[in-house]
Gaussian input, Z-matrix of N, CA and C with variables (Angstrom, degrees):
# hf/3-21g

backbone

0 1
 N
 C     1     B1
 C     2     B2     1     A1
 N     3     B3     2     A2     1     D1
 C     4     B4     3     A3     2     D2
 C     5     B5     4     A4     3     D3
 N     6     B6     5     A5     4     D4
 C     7     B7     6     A6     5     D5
 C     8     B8     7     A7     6     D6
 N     9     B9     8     A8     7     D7
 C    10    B10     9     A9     8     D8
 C    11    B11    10    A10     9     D9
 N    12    B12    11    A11    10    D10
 C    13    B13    12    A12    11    D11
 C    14    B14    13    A13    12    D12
 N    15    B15    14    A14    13    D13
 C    16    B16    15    A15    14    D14
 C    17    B17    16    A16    15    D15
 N    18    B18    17    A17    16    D16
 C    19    B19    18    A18    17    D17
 C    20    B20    19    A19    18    D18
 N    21    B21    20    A20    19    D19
 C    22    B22    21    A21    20    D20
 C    23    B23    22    A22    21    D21
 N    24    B24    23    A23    22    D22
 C    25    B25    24    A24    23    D23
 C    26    B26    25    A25    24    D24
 N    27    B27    26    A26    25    D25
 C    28    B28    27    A27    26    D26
 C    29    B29    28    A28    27    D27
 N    30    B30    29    A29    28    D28
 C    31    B31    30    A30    29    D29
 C    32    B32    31    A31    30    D30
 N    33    B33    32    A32    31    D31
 C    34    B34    33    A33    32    D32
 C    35    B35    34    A34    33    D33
 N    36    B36    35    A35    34    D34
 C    37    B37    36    A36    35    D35
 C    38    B38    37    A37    36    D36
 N    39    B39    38    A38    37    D37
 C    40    B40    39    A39    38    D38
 C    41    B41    40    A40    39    D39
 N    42    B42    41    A41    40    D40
 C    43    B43    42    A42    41    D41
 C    44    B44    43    A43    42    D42
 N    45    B45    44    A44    43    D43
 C    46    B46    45    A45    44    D44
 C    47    B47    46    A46    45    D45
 N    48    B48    47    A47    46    D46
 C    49    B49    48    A48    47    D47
 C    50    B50    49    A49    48    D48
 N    51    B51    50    A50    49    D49
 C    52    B52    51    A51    50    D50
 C    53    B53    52    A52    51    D51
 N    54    B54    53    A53    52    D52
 C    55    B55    54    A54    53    D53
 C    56    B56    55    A55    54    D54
 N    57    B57    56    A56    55    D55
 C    58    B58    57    A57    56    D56
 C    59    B59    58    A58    57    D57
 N    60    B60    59    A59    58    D58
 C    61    B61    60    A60    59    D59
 C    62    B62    61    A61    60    D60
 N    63    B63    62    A62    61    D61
 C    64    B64    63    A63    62    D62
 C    65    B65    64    A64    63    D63
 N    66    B66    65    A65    64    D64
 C    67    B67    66    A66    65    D65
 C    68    B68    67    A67    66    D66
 N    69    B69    68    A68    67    D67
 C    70    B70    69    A69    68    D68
 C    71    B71    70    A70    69    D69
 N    72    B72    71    A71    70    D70
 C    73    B73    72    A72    71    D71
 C    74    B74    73    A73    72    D72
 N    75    B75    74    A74    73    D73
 C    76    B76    75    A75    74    D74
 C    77    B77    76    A76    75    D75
 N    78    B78    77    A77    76    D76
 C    79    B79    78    A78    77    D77
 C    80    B80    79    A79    78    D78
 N    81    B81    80    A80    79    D79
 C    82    B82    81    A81    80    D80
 C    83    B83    82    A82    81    D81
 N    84    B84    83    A83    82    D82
 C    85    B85    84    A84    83    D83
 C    86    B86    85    A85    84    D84
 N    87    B87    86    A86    85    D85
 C    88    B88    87    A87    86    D86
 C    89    B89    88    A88    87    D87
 N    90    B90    89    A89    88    D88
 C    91    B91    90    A90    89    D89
 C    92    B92    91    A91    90    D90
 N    93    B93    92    A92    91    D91
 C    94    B94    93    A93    92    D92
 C    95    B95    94    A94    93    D93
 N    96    B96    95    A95    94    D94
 C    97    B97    96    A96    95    D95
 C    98    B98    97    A97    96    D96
 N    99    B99    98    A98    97    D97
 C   100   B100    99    A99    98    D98
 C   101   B101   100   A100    99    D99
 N   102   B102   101   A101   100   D100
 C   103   B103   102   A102   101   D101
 C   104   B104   103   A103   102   D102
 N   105   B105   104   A104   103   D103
 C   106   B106   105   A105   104   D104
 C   107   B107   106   A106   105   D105
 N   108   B108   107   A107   106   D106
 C   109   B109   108   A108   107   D107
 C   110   B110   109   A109   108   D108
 N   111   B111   110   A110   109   D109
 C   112   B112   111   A111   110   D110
 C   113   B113   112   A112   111   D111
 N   114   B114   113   A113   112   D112
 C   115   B115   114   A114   113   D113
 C   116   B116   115   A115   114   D114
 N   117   B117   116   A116   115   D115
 C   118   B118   117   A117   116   D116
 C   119   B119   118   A118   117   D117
 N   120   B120   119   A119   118   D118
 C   121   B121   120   A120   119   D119
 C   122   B122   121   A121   120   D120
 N   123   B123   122   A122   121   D121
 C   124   B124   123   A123   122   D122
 C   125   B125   124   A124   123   D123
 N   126   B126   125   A125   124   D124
 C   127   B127   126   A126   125   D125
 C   128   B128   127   A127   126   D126
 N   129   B129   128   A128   127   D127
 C   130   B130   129   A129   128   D128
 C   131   B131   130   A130   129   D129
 N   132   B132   131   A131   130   D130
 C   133   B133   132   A132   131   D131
 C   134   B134   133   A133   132   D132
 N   135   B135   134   A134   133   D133
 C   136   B136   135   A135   134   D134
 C   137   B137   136   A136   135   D135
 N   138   B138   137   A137   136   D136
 C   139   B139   138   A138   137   D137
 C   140   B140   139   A139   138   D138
 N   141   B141   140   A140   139   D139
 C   142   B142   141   A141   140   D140
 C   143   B143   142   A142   141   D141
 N   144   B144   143   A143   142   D142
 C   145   B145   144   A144   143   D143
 C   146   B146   145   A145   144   D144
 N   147   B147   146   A146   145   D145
 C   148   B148   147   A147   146   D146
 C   149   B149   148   A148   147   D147
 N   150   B150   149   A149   148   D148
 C   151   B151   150   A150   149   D149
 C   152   B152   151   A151   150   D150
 N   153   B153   152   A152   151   D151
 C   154   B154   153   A153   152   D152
 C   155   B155   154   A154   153   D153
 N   156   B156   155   A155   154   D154
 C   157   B157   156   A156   155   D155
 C   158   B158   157   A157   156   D156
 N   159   B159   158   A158   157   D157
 C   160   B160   159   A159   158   D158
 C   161   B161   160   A160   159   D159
 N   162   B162   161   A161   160   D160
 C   163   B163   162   A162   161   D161
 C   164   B164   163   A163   162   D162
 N   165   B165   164   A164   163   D163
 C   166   B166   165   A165   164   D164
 C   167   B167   166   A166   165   D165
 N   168   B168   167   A167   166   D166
 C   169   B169   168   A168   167   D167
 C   170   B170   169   A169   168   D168
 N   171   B171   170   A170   169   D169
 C   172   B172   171   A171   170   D170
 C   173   B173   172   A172   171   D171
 N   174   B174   173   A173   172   D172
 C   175   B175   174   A174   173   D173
 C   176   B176   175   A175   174   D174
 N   177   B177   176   A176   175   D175
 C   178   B178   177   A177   176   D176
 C   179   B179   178   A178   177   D177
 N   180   B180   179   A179   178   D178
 C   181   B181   180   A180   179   D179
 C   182   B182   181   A181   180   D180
 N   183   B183   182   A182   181   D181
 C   184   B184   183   A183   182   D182
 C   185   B185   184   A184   183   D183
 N   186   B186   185   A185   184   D184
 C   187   B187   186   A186   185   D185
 C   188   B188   187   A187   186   D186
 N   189   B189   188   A188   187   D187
 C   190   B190   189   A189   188   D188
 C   191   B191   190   A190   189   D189
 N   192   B192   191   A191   190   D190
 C   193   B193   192   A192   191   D191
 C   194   B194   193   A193   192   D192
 N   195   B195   194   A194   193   D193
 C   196   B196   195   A195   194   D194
 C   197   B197   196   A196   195   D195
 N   198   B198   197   A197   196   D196
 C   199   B199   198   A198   197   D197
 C   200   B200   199   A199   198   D198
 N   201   B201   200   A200   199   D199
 C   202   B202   201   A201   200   D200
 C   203   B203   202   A202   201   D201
 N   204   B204   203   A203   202   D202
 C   205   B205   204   A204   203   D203
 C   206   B206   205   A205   204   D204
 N   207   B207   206   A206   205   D205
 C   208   B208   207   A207   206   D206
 C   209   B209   208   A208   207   D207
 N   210   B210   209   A209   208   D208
 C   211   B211   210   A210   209   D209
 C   212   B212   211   A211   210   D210
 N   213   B213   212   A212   211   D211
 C   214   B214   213   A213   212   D212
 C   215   B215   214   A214   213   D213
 N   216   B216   215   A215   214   D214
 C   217   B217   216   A216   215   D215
 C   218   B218   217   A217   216   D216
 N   219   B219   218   A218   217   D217
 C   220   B220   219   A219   218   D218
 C   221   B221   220   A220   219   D219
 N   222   B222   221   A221   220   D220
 C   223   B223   222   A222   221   D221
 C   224   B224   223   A223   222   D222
 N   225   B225   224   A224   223   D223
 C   226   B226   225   A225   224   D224
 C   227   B227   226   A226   225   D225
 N   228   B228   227   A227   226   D226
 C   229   B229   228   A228   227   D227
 C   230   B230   229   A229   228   D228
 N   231   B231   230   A230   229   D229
 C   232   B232   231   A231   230   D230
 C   233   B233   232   A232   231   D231
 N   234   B234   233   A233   232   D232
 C   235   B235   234   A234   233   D233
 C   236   B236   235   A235   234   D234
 N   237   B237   236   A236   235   D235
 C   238   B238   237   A237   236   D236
 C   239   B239   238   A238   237   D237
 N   240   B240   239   A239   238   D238
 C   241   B241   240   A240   239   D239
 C   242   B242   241   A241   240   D240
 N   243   B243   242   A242   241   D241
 C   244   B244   243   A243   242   D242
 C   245   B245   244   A244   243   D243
 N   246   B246   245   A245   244   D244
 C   247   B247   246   A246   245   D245
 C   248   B248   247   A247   246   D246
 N   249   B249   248   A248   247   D247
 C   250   B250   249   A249   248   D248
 C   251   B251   250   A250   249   D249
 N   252   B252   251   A251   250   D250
 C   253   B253   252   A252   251   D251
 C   254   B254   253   A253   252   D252
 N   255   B255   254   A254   253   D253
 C   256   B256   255   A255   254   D254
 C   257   B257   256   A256   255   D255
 N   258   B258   257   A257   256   D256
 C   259   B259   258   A258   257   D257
 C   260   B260   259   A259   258   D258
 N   261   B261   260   A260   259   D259
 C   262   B262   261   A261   260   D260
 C   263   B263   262   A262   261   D261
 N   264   B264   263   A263   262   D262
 C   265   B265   264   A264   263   D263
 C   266   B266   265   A265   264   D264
 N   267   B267   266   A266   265   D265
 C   268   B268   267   A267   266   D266
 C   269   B269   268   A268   267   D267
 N   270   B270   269   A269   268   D268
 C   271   B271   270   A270   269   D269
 C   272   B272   271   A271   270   D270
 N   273   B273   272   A272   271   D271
 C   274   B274   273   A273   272   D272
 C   275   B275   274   A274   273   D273
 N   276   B276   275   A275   274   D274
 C   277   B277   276   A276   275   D275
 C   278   B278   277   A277   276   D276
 N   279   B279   278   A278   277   D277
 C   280   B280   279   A279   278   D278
 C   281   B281   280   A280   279   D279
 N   282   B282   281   A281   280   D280
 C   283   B283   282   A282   281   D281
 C   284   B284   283   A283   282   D282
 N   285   B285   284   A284   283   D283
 C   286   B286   285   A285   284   D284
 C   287   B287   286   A286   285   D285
 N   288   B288   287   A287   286   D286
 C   289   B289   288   A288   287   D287
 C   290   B290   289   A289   288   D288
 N   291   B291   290   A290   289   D289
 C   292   B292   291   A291   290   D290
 C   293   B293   292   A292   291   D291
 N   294   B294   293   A293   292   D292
 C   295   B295   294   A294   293   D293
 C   296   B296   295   A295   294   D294
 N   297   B297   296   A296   295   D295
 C   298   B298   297   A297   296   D296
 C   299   B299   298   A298   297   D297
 N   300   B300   299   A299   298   D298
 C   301   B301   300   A300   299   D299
 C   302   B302   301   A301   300   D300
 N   303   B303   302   A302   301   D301
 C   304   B304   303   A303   302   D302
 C   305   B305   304   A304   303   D303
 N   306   B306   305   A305   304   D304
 C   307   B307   306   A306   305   D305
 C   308   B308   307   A307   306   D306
 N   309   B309   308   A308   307   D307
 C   310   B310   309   A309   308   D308
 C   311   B311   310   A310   309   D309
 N   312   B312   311   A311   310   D310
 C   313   B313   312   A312   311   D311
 C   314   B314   313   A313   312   D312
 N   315   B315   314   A314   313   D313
 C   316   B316   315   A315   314   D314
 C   317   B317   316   A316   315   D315
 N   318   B318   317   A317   316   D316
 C   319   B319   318   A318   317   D317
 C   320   B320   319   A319   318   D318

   B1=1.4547
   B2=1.5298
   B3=1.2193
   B4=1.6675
   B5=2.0318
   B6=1.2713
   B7=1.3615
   B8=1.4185
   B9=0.9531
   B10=1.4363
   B11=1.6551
   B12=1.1438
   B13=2.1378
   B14=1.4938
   B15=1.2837
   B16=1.8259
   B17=1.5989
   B18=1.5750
   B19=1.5681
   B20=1.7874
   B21=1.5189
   B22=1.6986
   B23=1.4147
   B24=1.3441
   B25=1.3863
   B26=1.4700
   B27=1.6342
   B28=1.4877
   B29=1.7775
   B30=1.3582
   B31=1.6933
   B32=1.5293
   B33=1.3474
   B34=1.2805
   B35=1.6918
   B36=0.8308
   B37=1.6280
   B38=1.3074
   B39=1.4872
   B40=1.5298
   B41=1.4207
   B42=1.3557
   B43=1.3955
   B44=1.0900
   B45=1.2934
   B46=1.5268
   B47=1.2984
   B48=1.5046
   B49=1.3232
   B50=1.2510
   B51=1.7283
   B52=1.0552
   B53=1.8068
   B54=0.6657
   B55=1.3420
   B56=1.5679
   B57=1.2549
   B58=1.5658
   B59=1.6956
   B60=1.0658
   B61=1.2119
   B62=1.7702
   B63=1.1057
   B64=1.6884
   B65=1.8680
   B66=1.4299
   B67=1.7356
   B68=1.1180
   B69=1.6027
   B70=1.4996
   B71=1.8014
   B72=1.4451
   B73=1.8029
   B74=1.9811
   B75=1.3422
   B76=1.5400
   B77=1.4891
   B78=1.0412
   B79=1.4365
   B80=1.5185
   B81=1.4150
   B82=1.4717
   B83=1.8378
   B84=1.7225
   B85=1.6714
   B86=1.2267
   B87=1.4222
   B88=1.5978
   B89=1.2390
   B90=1.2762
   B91=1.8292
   B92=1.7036
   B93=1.2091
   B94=1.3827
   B95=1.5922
   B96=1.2915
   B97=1.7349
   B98=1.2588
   B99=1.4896
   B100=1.5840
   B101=1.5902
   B102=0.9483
   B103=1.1281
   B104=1.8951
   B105=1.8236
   B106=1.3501
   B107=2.0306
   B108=1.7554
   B109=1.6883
   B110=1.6170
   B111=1.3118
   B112=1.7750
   B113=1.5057
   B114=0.9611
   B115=1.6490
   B116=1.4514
   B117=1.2716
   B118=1.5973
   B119=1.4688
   B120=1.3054
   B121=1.8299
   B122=1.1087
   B123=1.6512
   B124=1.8608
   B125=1.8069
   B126=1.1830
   B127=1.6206
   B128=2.0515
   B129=1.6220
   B130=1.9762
   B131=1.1724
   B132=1.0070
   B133=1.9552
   B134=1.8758
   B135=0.7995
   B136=1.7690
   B137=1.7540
   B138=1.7793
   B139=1.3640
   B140=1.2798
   B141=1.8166
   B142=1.4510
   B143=1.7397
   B144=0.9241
   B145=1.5272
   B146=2.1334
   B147=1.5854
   B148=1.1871
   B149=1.3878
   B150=1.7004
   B151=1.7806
   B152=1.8838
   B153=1.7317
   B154=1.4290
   B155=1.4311
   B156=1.4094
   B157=1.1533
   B158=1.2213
   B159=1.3582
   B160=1.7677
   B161=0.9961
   B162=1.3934
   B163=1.6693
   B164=1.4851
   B165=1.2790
   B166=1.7080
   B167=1.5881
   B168=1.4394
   B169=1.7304
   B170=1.1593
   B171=1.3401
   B172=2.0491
   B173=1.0117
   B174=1.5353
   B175=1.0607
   B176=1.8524
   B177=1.5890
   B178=1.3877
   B179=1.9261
   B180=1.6096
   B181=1.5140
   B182=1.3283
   B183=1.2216
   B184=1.3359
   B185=2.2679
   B186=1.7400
   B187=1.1444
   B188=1.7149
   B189=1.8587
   B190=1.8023
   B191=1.3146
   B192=1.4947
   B193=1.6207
   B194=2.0321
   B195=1.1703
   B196=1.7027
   B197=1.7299
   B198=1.0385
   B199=1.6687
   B200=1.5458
   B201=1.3916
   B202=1.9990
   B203=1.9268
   B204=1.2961
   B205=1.6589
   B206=1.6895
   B207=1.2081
   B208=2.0068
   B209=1.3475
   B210=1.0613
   B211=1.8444
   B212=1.6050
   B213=1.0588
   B214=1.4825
   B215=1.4079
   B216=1.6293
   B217=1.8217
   B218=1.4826
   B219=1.4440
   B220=0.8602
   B221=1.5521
   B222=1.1477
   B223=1.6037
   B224=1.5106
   B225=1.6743
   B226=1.6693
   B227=1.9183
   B228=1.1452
   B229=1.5207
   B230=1.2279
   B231=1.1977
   B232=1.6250
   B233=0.9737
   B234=1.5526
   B235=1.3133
   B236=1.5524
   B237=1.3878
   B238=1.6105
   B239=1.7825
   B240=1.5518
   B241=1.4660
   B242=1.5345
   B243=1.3460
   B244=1.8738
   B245=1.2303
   B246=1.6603
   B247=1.0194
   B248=2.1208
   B249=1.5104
   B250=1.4053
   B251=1.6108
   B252=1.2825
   B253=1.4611
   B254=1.7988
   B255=1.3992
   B256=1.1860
   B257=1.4013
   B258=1.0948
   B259=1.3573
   B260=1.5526
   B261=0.7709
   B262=1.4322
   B263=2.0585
   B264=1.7018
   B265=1.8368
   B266=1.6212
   B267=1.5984
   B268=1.1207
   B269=1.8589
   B270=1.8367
   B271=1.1394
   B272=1.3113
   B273=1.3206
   B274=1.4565
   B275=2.0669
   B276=0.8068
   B277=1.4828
   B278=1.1314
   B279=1.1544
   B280=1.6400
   B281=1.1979
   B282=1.4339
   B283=1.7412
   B284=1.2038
   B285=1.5989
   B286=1.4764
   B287=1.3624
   B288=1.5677
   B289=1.1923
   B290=2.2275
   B291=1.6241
   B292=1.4838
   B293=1.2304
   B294=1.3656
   B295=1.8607
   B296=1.7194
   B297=1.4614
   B298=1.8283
   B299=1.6985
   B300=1.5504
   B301=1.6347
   B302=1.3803
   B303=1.3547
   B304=1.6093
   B305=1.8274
   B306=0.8183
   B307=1.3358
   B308=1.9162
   B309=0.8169
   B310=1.8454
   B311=1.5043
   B312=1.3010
   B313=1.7300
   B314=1.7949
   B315=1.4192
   B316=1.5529
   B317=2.0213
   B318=0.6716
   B319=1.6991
   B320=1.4010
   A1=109.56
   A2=112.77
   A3=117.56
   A4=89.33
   A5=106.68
   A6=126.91
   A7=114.52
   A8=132.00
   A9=141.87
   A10=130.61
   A11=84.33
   A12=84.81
   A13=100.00
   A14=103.56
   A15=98.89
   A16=86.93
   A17=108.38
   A18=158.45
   A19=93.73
   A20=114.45
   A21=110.88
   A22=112.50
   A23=112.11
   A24=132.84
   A25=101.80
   A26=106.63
   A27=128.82
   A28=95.85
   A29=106.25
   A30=109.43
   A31=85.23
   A32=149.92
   A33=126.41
   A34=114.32
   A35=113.13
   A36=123.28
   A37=100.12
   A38=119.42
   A39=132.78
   A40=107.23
   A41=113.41
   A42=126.31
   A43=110.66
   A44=115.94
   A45=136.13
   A46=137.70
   A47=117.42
   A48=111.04
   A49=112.27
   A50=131.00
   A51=122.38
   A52=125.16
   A53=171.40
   A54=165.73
   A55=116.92
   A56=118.65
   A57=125.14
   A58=121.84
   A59=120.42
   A60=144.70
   A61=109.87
   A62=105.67
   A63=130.18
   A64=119.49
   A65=91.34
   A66=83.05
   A67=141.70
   A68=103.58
   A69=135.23
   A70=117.16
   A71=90.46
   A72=102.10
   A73=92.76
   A74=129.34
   A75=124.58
   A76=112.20
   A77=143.95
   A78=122.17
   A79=104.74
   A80=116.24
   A81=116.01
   A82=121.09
   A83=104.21
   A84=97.56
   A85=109.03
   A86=142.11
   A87=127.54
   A88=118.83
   A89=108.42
   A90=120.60
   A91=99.38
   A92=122.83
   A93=112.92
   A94=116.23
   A95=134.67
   A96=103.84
   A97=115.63
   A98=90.81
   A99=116.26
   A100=103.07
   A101=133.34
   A102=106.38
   A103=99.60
   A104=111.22
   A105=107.18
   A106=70.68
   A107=73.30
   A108=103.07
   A109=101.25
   A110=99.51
   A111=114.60
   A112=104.30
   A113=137.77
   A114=125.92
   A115=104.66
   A116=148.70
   A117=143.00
   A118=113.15
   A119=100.10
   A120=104.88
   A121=126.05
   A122=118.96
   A123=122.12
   A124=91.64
   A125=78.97
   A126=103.13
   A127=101.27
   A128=102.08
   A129=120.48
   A130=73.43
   A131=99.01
   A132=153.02
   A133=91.53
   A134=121.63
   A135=148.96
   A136=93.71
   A137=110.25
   A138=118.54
   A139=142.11
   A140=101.13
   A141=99.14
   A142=107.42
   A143=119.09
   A144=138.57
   A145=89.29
   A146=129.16
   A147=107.04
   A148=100.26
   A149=115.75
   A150=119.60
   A151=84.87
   A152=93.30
   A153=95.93
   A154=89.66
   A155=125.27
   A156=155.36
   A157=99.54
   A158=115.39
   A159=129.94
   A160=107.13
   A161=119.32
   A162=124.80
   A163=99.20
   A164=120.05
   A165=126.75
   A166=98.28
   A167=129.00
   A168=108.56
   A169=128.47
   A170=116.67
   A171=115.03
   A172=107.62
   A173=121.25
   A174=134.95
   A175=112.77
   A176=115.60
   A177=97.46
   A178=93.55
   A179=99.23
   A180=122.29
   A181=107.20
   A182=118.76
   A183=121.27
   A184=94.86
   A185=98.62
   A186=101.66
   A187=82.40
   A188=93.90
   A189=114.10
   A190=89.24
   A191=111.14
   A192=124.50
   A193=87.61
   A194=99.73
   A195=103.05
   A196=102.36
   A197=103.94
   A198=120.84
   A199=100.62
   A200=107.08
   A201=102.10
   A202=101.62
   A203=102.97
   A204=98.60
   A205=114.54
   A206=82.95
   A207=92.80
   A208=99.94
   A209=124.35
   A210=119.90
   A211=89.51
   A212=139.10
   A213=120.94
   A214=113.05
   A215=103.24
   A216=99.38
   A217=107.69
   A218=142.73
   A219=155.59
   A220=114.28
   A221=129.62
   A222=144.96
   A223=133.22
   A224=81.21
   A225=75.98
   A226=110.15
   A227=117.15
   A228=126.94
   A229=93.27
   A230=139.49
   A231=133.68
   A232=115.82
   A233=126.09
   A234=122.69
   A235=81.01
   A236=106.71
   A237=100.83
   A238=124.11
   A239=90.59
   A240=94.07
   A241=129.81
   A242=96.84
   A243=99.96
   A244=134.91
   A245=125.97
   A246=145.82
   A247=106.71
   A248=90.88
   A249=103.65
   A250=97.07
   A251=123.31
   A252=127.64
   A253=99.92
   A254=116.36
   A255=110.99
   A256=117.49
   A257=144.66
   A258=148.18
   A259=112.34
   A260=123.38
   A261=170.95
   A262=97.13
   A263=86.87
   A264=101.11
   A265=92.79
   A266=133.58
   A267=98.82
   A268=103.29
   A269=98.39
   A270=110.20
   A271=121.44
   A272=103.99
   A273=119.28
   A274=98.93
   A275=92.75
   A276=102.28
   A277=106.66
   A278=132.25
   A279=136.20
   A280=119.79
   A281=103.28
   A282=115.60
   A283=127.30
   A284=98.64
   A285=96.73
   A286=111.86
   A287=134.10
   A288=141.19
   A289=91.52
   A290=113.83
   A291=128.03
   A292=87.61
   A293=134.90
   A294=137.83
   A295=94.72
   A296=100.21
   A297=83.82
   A298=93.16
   A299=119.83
   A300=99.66
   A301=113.86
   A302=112.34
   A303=93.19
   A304=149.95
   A305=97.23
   A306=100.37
   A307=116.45
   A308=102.49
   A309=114.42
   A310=105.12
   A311=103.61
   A312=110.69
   A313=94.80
   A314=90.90
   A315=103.21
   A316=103.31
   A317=118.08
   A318=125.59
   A319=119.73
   D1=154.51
   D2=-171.32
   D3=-125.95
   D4=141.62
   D5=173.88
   D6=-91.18
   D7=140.25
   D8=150.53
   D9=-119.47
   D10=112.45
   D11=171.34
   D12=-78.70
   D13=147.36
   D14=171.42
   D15=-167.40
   D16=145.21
   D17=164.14
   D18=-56.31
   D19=103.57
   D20=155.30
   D21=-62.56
   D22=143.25
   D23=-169.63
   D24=-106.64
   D25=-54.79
   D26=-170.09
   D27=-159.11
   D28=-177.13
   D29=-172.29
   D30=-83.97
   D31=-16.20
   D32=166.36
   D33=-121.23
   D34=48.89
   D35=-178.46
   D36=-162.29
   D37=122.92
   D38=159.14
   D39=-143.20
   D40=157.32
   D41=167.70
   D42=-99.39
   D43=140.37
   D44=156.32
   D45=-72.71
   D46=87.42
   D47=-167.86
   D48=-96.88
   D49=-2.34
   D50=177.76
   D51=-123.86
   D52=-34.12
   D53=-49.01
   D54=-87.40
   D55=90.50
   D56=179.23
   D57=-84.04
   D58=112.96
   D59=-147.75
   D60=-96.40
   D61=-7.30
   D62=175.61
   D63=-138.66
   D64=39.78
   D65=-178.07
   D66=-58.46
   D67=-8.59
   D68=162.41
   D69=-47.18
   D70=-33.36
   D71=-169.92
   D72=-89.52
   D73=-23.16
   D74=-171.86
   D75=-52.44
   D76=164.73
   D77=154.53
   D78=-95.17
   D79=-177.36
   D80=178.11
   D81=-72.24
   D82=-20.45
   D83=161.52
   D84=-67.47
   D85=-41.85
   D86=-176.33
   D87=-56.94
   D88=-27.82
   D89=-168.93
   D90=-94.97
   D91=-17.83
   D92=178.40
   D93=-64.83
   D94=-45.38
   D95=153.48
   D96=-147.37
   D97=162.73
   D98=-165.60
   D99=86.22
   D100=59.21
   D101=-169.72
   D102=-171.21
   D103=119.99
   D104=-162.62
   D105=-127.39
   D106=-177.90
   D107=178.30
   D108=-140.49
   D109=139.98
   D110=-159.47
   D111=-133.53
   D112=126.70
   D113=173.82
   D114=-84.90
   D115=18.74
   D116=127.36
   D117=-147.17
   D118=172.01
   D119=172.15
   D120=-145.05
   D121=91.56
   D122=-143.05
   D123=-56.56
   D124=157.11
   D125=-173.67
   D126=-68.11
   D127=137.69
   D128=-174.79
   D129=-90.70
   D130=160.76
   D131=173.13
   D132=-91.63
   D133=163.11
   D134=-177.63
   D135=-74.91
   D136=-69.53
   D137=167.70
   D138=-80.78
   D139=25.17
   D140=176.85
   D141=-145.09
   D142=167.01
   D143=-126.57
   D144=-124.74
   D145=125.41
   D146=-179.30
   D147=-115.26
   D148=150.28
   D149=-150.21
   D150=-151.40
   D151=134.27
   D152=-177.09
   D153=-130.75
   D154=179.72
   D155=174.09
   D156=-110.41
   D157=120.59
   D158=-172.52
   D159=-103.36
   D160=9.41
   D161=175.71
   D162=-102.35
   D163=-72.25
   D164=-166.89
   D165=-100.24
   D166=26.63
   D167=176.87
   D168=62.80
   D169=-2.50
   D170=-170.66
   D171=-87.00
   D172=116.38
   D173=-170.34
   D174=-98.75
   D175=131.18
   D176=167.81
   D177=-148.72
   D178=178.16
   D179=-179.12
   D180=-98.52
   D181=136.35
   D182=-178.28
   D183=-137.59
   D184=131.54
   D185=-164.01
   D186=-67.10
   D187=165.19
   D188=177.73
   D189=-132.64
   D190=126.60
   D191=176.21
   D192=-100.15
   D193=123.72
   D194=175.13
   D195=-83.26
   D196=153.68
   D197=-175.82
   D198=-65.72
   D199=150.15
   D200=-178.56
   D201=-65.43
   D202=-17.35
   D203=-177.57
   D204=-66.96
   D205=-20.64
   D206=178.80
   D207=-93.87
   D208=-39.15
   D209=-170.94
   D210=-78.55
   D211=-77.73
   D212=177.73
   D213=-12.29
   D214=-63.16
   D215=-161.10
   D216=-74.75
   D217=-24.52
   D218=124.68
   D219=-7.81
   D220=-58.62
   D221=163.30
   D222=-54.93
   D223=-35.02
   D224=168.42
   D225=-120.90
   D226=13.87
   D227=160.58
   D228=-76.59
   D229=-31.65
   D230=176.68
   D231=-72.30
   D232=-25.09
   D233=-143.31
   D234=-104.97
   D235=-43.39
   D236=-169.95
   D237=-71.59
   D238=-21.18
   D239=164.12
   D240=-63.13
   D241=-57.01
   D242=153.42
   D243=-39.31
   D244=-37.40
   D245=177.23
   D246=-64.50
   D247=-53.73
   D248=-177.64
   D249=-58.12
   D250=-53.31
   D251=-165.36
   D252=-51.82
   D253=-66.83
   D254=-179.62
   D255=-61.73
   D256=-14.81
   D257=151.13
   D258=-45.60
   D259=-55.96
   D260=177.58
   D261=-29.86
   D262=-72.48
   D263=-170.75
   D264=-95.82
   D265=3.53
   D266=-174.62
   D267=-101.77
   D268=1.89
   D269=169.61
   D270=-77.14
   D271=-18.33
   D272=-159.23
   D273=-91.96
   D274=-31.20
   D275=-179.04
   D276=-80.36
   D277=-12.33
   D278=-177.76
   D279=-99.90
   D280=-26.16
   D281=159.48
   D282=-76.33
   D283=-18.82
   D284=178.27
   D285=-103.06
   D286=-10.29
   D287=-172.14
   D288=-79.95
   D289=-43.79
   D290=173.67
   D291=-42.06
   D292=-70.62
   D293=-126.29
   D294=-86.88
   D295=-23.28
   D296=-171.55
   D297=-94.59
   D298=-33.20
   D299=166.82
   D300=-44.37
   D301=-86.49
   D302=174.60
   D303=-49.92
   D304=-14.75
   D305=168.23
   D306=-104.69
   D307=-14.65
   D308=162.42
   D309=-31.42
   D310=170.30
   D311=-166.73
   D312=-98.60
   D313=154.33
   D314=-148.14
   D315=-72.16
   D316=152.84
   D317=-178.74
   D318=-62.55

């Protein structure tokens, strides 16, 4: 069996924010609420959000459009990662342009 913690929405709509994969190891206070047991959990999408019914177990995906405040920050965590990357090799090239001055054949 696979566990899920999940957020009530309504008495038949909750979100799933957790999926525990050893619910065997929880004790019974963790499992006391919010909290069902499912024998699978079809595989989320990247852009979608997974929502069960805590009454009958039916589990489904519902797409999540992120706010432009997240796609912005999202946009530029990219941008800065790239930035870091080329920072990164143009340091790297400078250490290595140092290592062959010094170690170069003698004058």
């Amino acid at each position: 069996m696979i566990g899920l913690f999940y957020r009530p929405i309504s008495s038949e709509k909750a979100l799933v924010t957790t999926i525990h994969y050893f619910p065997g190891s929880l004790s019974e206070e963790d499992k006391a609420n919010n909290f069902i047991e499912v024998p699978f959990v079809p595989e989320t999408a990247p852009d979608s959000s997974l929502f069960v019914n805590p009454q009958t177990k039916e589990m489904w995906h519902e797409n999540v459009e992120l706010p432009s405040s997240e796609i912005e920050r999202i946009n530029n965590l990219e941008k800065a990662t790239e930035e870091n990357k080329q920072a990164n090799l143009d340091t790297q090239e400078a250490v290595l342009q140092l290592y062959e001055m010094v170690t170069g054949p003698p004058a």
